[in-house]
PyMOL CGO cylinders between C-alpha atoms (Angstrom):
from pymol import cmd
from pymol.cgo import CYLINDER

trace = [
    CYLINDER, 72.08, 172.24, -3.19, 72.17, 175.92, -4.91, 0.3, 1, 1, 1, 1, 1, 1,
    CYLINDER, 72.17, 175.92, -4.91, 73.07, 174.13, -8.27, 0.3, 1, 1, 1, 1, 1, 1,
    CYLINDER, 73.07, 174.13, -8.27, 69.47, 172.74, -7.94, 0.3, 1, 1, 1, 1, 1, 1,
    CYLINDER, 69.47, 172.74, -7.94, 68.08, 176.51, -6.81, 0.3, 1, 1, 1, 1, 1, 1,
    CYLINDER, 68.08, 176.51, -6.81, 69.15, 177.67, -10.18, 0.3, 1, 1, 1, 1, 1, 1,
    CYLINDER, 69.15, 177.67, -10.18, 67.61, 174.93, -11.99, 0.3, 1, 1, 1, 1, 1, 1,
    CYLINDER, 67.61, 174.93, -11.99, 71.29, 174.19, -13.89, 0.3, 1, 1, 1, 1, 1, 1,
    CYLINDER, 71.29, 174.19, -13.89, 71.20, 171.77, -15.58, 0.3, 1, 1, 1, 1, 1, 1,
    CYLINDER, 71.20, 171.77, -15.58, 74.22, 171.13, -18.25, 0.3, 1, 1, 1, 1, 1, 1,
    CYLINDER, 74.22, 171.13, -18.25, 75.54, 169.32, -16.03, 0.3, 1, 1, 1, 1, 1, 1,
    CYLINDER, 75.54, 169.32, -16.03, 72.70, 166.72, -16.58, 0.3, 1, 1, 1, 1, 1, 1,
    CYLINDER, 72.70, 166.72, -16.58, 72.74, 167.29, -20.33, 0.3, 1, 1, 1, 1, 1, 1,
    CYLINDER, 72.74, 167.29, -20.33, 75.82, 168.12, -21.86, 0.3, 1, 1, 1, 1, 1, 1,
    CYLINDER, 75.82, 168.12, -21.86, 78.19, 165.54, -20.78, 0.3, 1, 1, 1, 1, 1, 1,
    CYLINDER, 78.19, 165.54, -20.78, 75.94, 162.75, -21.94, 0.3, 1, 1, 1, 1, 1, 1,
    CYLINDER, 75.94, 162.75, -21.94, 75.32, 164.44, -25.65, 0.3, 1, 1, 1, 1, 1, 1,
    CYLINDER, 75.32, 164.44, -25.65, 79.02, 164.36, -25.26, 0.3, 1, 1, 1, 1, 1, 1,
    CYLINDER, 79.02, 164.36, -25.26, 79.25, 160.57, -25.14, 0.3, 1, 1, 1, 1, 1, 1,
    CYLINDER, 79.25, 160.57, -25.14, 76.83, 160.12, -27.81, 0.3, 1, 1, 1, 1, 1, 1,
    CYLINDER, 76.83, 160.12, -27.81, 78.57, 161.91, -29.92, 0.3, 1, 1, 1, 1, 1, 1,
    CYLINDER, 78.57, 161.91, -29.92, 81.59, 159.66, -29.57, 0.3, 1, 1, 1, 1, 1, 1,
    CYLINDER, 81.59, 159.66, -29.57, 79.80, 156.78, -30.05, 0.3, 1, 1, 1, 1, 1, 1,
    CYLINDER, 79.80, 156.78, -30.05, 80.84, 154.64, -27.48, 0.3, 1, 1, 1, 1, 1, 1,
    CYLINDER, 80.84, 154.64, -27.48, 84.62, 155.39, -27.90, 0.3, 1, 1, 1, 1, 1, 1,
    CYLINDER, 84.62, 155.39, -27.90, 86.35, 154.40, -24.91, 0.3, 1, 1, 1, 1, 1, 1,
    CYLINDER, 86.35, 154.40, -24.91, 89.79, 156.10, -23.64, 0.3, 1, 1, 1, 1, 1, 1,
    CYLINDER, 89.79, 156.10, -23.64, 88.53, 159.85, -24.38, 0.3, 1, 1, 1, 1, 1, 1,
    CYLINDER, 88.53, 159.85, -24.38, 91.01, 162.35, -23.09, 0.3, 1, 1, 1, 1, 1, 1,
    CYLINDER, 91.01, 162.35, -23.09, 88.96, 165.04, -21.25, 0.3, 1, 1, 1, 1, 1, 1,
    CYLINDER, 88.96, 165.04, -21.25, 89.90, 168.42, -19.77, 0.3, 1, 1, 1, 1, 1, 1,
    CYLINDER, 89.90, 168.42, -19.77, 87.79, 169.85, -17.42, 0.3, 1, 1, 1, 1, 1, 1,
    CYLINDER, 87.79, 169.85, -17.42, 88.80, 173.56, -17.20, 0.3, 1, 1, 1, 1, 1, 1,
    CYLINDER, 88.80, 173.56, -17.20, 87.68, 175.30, -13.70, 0.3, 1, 1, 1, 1, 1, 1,
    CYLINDER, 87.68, 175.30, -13.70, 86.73, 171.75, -12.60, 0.3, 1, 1, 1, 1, 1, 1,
    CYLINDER, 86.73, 171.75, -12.60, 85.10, 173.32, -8.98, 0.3, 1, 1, 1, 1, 1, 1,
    CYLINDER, 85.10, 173.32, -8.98, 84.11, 170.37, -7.45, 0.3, 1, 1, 1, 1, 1, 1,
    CYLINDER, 84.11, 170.37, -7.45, 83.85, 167.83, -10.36, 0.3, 1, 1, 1, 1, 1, 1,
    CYLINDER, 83.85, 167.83, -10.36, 80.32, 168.07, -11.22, 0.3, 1, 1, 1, 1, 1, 1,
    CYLINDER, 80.32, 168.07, -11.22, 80.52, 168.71, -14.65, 0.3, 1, 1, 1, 1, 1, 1,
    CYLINDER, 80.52, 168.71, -14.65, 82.93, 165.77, -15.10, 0.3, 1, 1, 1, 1, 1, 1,
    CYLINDER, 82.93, 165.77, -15.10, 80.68, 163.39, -13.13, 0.3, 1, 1, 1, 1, 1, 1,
    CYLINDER, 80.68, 163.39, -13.13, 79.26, 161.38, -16.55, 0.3, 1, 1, 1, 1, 1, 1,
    CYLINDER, 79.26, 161.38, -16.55, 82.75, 160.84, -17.82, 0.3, 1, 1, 1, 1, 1, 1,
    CYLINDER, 82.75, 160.84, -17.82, 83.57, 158.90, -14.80, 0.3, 1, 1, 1, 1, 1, 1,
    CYLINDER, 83.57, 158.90, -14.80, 80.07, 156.74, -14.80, 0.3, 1, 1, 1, 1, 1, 1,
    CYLINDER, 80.07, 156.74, -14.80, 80.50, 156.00, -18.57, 0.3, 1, 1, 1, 1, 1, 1,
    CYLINDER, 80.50, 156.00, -18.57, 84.24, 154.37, -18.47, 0.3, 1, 1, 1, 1, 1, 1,
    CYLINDER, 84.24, 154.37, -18.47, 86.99, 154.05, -15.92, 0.3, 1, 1, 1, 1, 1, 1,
    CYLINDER, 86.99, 154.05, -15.92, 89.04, 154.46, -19.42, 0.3, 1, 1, 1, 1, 1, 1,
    CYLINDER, 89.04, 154.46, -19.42, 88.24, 158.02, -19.70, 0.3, 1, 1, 1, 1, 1, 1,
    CYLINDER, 88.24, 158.02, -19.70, 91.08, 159.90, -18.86, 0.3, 1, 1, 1, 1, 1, 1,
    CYLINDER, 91.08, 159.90, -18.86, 90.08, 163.22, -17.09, 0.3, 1, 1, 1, 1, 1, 1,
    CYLINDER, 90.08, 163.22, -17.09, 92.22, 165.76, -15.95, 0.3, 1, 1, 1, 1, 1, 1,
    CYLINDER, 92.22, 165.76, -15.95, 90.74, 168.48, -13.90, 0.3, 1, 1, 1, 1, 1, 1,
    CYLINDER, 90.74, 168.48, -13.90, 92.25, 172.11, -13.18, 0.3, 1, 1, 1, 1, 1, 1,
    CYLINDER, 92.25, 172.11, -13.18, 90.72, 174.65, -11.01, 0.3, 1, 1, 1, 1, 1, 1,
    CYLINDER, 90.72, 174.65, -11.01, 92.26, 177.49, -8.93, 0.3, 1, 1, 1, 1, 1, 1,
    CYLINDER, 92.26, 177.49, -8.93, 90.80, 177.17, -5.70, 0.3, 1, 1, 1, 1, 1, 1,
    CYLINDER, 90.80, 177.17, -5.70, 92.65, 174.91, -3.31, 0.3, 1, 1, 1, 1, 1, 1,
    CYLINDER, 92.65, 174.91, -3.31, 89.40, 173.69, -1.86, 0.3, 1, 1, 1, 1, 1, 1,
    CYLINDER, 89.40, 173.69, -1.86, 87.87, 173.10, -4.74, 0.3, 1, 1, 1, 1, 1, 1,
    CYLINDER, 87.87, 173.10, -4.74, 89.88, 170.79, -6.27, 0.3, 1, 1, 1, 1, 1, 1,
    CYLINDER, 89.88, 170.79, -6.27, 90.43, 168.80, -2.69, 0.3, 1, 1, 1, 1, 1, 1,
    CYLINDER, 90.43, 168.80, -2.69, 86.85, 168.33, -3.65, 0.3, 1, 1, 1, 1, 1, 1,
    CYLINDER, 86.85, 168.33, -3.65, 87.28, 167.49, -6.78, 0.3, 1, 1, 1, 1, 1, 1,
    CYLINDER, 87.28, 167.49, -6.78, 90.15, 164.92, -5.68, 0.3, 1, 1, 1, 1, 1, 1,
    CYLINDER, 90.15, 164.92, -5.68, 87.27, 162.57, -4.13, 0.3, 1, 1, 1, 1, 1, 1,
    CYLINDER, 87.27, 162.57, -4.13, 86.07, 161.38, -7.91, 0.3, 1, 1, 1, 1, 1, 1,
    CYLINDER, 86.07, 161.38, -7.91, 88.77, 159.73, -10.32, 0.3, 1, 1, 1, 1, 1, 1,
    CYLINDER, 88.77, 159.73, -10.32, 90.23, 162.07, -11.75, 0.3, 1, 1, 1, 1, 1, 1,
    CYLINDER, 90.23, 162.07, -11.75, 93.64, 160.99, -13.48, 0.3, 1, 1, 1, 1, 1, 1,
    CYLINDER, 93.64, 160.99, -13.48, 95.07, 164.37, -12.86, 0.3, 1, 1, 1, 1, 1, 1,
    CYLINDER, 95.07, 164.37, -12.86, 93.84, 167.51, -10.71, 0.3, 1, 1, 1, 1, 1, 1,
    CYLINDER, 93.84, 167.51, -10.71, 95.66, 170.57, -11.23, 0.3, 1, 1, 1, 1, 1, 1,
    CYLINDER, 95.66, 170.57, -11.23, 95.61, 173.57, -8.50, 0.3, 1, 1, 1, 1, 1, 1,
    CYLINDER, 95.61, 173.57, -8.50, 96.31, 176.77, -10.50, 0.3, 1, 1, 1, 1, 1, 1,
    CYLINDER, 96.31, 176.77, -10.50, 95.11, 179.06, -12.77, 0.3, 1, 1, 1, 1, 1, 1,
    CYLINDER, 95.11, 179.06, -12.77, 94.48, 177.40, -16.26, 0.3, 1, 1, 1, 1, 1, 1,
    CYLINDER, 94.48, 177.40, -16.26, 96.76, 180.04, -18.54, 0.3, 1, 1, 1, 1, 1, 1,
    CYLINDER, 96.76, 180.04, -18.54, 99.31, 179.05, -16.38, 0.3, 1, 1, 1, 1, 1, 1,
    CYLINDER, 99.31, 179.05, -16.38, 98.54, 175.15, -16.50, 0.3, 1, 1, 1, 1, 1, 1,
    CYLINDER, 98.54, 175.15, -16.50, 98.08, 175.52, -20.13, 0.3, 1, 1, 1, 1, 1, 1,
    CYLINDER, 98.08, 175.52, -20.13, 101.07, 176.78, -20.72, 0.3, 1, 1, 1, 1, 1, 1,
    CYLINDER, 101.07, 176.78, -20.72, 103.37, 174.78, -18.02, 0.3, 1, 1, 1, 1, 1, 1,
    CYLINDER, 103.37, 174.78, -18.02, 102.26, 171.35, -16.82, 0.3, 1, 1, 1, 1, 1, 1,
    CYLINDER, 102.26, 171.35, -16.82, 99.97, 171.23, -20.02, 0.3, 1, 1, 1, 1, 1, 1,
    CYLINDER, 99.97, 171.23, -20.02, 102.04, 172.52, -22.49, 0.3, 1, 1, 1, 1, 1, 1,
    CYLINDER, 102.04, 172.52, -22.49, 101.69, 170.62, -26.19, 0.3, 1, 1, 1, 1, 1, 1,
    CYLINDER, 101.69, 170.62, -26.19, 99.16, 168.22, -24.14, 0.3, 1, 1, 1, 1, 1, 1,
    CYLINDER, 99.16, 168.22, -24.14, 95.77, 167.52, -26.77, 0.3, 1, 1, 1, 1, 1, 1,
    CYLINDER, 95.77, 167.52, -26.77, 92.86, 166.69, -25.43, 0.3, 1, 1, 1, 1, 1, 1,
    CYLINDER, 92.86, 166.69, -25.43, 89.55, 164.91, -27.29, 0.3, 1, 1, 1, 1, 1, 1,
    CYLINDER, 89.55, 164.91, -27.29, 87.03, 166.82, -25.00, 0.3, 1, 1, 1, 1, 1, 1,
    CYLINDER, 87.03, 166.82, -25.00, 87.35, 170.50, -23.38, 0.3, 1, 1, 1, 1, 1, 1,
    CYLINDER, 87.35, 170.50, -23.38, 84.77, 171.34, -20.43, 0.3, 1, 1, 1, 1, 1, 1,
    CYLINDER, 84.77, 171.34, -20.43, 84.29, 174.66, -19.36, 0.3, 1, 1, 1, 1, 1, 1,
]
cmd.load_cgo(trace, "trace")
């Protein structure tokens, strides 16, 4: 995986310091902004099914990608434009970028 080439790893780290952070809240809204293939997302999902995630990413293929995990919503298009149609007035607890 070229992920692991890189050595990247915030996907390993920042999701969880996340969920610390909220102390065990269940229910967080999340908004995972250029959402690729869901990786970034990933600890969301294995913390809570009550999570609600919401995923938005440009590239048709990515997001048919991103489909496979449990998202609540995926979104293909460019976030400004999201943001300001389907998303409009929508908050969100947690923003991943």
């Amino acid at each position: 995986m070229v992920v692991n080439t890189y050595k990247y790893e915030a996907h390993a780290k920042i999701p969880p310091q996340i969920l610390k952070r909220a102390g065990g809240r269940k229910g967080l809204t999340v908004l995972d902004l250029g959402c690729g293939t869901g990786l970034l997302a990933r600890a969301f999902f294995a913390d809570s099914e009550s999570h609600e995630v919401t995923g938005i990413d440009a590239t048709p293929e990515m997001t048919a990608a991103a489909a496979k995990l449990p998202y609540t919503r995926i979104i293909t298009a460019r976030v400004q434009e999201a943001l300001a149609g389907e998303l409009a007035g929508e908050k969100f607890d947690v923003i991943l970028l």
